[in-house]
N, C-alpha and C positions, 0 to 999 in steps of 0.2 A: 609707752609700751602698750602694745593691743593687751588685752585682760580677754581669759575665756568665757565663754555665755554660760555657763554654769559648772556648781561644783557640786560633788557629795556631803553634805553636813554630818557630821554625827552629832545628835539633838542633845546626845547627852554632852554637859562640857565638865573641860578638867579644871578642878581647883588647883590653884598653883600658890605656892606662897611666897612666891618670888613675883615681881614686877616684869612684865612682859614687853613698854609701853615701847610701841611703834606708831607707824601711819595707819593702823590701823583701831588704835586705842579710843576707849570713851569712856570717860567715867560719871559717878552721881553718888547720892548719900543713900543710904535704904533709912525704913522709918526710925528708925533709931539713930540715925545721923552720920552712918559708920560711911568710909568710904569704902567705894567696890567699882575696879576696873576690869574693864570686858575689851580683850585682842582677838581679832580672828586671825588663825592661821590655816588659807588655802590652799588646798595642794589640786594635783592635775589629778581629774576622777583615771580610774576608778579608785584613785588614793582619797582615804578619809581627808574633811578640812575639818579643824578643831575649834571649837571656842574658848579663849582662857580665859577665866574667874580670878581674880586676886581680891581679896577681901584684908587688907593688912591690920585691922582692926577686930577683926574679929577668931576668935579662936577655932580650930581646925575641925575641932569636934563640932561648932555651930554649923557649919558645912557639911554633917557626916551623910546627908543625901545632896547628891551632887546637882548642879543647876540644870536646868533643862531647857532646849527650846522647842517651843511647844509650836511655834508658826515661822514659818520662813517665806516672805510674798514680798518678790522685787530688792530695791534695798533695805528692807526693814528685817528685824528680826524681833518676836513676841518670846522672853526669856520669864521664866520662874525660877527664884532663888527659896527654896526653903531655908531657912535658917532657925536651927535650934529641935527639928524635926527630929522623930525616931522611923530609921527607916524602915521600922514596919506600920508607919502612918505616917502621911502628907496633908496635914489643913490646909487647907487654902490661906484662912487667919493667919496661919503661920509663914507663909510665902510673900516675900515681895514681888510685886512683876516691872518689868523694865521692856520699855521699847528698845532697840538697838538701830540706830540707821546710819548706816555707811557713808551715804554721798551730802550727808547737811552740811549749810553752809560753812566754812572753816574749818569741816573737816569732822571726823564721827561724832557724833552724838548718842547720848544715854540719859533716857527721860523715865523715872520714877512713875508708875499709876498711883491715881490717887484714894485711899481711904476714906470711908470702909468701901470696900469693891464689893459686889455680888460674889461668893460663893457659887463656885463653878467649879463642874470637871475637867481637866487638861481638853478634855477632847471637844466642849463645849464653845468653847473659843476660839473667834477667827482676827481676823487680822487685814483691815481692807488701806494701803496707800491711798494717797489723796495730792498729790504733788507734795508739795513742803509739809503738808500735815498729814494726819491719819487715824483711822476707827478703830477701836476692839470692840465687840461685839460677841456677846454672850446672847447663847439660845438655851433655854432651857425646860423641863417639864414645869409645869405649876404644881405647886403646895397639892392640889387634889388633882392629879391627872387626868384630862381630858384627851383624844384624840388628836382635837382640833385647835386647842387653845395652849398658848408659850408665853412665857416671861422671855423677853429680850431686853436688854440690859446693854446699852451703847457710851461709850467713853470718845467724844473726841479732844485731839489735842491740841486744838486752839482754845478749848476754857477746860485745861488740867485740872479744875477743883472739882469737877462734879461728875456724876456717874446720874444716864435719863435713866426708866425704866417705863414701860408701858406690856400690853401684852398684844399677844397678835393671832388672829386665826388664821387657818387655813382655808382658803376660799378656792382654791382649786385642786383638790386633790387627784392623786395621779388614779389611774383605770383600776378597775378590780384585776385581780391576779389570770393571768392565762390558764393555768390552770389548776387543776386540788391540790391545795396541800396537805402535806400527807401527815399521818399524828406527832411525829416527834419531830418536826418543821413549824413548829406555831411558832417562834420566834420572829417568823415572817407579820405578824400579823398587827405587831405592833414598830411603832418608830423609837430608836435607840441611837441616839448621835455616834461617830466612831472616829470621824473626825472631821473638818470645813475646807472650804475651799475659796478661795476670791475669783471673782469672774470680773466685777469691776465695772467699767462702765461710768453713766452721767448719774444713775441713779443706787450706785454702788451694792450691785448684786451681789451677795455673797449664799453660799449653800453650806447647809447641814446635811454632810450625807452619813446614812446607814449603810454602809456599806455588802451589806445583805439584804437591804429594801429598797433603798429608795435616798432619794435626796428631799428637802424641803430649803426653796430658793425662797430670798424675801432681798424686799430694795430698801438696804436698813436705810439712806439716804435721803426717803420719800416719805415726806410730812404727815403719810397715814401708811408706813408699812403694811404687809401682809403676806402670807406665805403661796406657796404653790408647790406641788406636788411633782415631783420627776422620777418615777421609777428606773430601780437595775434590772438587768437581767438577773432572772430565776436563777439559782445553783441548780440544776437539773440535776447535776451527776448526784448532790449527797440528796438531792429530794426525792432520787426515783430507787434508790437505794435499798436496803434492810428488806425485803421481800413486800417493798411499797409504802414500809411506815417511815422511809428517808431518816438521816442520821442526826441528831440534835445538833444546832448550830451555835457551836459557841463564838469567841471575840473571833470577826473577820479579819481581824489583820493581817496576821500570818498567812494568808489565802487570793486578798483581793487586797488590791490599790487603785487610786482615781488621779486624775489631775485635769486641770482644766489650761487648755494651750488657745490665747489669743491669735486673734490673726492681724491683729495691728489696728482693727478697729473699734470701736468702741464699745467696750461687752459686748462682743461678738469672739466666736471662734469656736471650739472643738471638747467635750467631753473626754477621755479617754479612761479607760476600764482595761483594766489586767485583772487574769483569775489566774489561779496556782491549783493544779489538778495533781493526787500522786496514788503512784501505788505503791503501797506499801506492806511491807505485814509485821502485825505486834508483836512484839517478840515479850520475853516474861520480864519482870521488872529487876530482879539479879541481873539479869544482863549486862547492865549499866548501856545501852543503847536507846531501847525499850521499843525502836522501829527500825526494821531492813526495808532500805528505800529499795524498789526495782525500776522503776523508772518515773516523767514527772511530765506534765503538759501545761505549756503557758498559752492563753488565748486571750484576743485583745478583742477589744469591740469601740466604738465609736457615736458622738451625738453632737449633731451641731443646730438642732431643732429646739433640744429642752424642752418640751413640750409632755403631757402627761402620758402621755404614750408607749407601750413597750415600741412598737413599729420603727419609732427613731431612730431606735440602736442598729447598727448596722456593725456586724460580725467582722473582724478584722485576719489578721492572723492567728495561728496554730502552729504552734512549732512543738515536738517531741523531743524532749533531752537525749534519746538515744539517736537521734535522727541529726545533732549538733555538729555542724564541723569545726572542730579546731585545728589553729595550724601547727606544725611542728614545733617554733619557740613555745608560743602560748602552753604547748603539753606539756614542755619540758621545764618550763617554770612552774606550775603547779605538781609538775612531779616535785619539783626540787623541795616545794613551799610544803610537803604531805600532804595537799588535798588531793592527789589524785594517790595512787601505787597499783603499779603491773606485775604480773607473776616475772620473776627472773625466766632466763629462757630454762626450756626443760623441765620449770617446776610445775605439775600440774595440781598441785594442793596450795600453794603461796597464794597469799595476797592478792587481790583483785579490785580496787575501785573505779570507777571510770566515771563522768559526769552525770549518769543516770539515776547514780549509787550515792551521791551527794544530798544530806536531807539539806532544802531550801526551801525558803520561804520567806514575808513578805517583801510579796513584790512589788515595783513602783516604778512606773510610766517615765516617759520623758516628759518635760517641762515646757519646751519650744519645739518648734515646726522643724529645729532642723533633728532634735534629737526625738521624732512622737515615734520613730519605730524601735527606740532603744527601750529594753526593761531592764529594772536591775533588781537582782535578788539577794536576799543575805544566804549565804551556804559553811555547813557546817560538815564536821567529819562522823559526828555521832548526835545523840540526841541531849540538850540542855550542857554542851559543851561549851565553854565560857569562849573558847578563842571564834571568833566568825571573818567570812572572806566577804568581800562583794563581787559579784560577776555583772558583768556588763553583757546582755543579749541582745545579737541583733536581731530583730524576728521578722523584718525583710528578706535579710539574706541567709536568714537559716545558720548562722555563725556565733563562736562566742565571741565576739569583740575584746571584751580586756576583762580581768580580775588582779584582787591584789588583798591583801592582808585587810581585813578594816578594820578591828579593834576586839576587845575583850572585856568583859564584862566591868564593871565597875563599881554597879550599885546591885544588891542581891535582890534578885527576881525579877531583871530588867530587862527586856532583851537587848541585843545589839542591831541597831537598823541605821539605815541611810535614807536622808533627806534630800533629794532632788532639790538645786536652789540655784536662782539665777544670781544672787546678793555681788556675785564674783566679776560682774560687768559695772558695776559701780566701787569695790574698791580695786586693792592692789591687784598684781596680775600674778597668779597661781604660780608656784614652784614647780 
């Protein structure tokens, strides 16, 4: 049976306490010796695919923050299990992490990292394939922060006991900024990982991007790593902003996404860059909204240079939510689903949402060549509402291609988001 070339993940997975096990199943012992089996169940995007957690050993409360996949690249999957955690703190100490890979031989496999691991944040760690085997790779600031100087911290899985660590400068760093930044934009000025990327290759590229700055690309692979510098594009709209002192930038996520789409040879291929632009206005905090969306602008750009360059990025599409065509089902299923509502006829005081009116955000690029003009963003009816949709945008054709329920909160102050992931060409084939 053909399998589709990718699915939506949702990174958060469900604890289950029941046994799932299919062709899809793998399991292993965590350090404590317990066992814990890991099922993927894929669905057809824009439908969530799920990951189920069974831990039959261990009690429900040791669970009480749910597993997470923190990298999703090829058939692999980079999972954390907190176990024994309070969810309003995650140690690392306190986390098992687990490879997950779909297509090993005989069928999935589930490989334990090994102890003591480096002390990382979720978003510090990448995740580079290697045929049968494969890298984690930790970037991080040092003990005294420098600019130019990182602890990188590599695990491969042909000698599972040991974790290297060396540090590595930055020997090319990308251009000075185009232009001033303005005083409540210094967040530009420094580098703050937000999340990684795999480009891959012979010498196995992998990027640290800031999502508001910049990338720093190193070949954790090569006998003397080192980094290099690849700036993003400037946020113009919130830096020319506030009558010039531009608006403070907090976590990128919600706003900007990256991915890097191969062209089939060897680390080679395509950057890609989504920003999420809105207007909005603050409404007071009784509200229970706390923002009236009035409309929302997604804009993509492109790099197949990497190079330290702004010049490389080349500007893609522009698409306006209010400028969206939907087709007649498509409206009439998110009528059905309340993400959308129209005044009855006659009524000119009723109800009024339309896709403009929909707060969204972060968004995330296609993954392969055939899907690089597809975005998908998570959309909501009101503001910190537990229930979230995904939409699928085509930003070719000026269209919404598909949406559909995608999940509900799970763990308190988490968001709900989708994972672009190809994993779905290596196992079973989507429902």
């Amino acid at each position: 049976m053909a399998t589709s070339s990718y699915i939506l993940l949702n990174p958060h997975a469900c604890v289950s306490t029941v046994s799932h096990a299919d062709a899809t199943t793998a399991s292993a012992t965590t350090r404590k010796n317990q066992t814990i089996e890991v099922s993927l169940r894929p669905a057809r995007p824009p439908l969530p695919s799920d990951l189920l957690v069974h831990c039959p050993g261990l009690d429900p409360a040791d669970l009480a923050v749910p597993p997470r996949i923190l990298r999703a690249v090829e058939g692999f999957l980079l999972l954390r299990v907190p176990i024994g955690c309070s969810p309003d703190y995650v140690s690392p100490d306190d986390c098992d992490y687990f490879v997950y890979r779909a297509d090993a031989e005989g069928g999935p496999s589930l490989q334990r990292l090994s102890r003591p691991h480096p002390s990382f944040h979720d978003d510090e760690v990448g995740l580079l394939p290697r045929g049968d085997h494969y890298t984690i790779a930790v970037l991080s600031a040092t003990p005294t922060p420098t600019e130019d100087v990182y602890d990188l911290h590599l695990f491969h899985s042909e000698a599972p006991e040991t974790w290297s660590f060396r540090q590595v400068s930055v020997e090319e760093p990308q251009e000075g900024f185009p232009s001033k930044i303005p005083t409540n934009c210094y967040r530009l000025y420094y580098h703050d990982t937000t999340t990684v990327i795999t480009i891959g290759g012979e010498r196995g590229t992998m990027g640290w991007v800031d999502l508001w700055r910049g990338i720093l690309l190193c070949d954790v692979l090569s006998e003397e790593p080192t980094l290099r510098g690849v700036p993003l594009p400037t946020p113009e709209n919130l830096m020319s902003g506030n009558n010039g002192n531009g608006f403070e930038l907090g976590c990128p996520k919600s706003l900007r996404g990256i991915s890097f789409i191969s062209d089939g040879k060897s680390g080679t291929g395509c950057l890609k860059l989504v920003q999420l632009e809105a207007k909005a206005t603050v409404l007071p905090y009784d509200d229970g909204r706390h923002y009236l969306m009035h409309d929302w602008t997604i804009t993509t750009w492109s790099n197949t240079k990497m190079s330290s360059s702004w010049e490389d990025w080349e500007k893609g599409h522009k698409v306006q939510a209010s400028d969206i065509t939907i087709d007649g089902k498509l409206n009439s299923e998110m009528l059905d689903s309340g993400l959308l509502l129209c005044k009855p006829p006659g009524d000119v005081d009723g109800a009024e949402r339309a896709l403009q009116n929909l707060l969204v955000s972060d968004p995330a690029p296609g993954i392969d060549a055939a899907h690089e003009d597809i975005v998908y963003l998570m959309a909501r009816v009101k503001f910190l509402h537990p229930k979230a949709w995904v939409l699928a945008l085509d930003m070719r054709n000026n269209r919404l291609q598909g949406t559909a329920e995608f999940g509900t909160e799970r763990e308190r102050g988490v968001r709900v988001v989708c994972c672009p992931s190809s994993i779905s060409k290596y196992t079973v084939n989507p429902e």
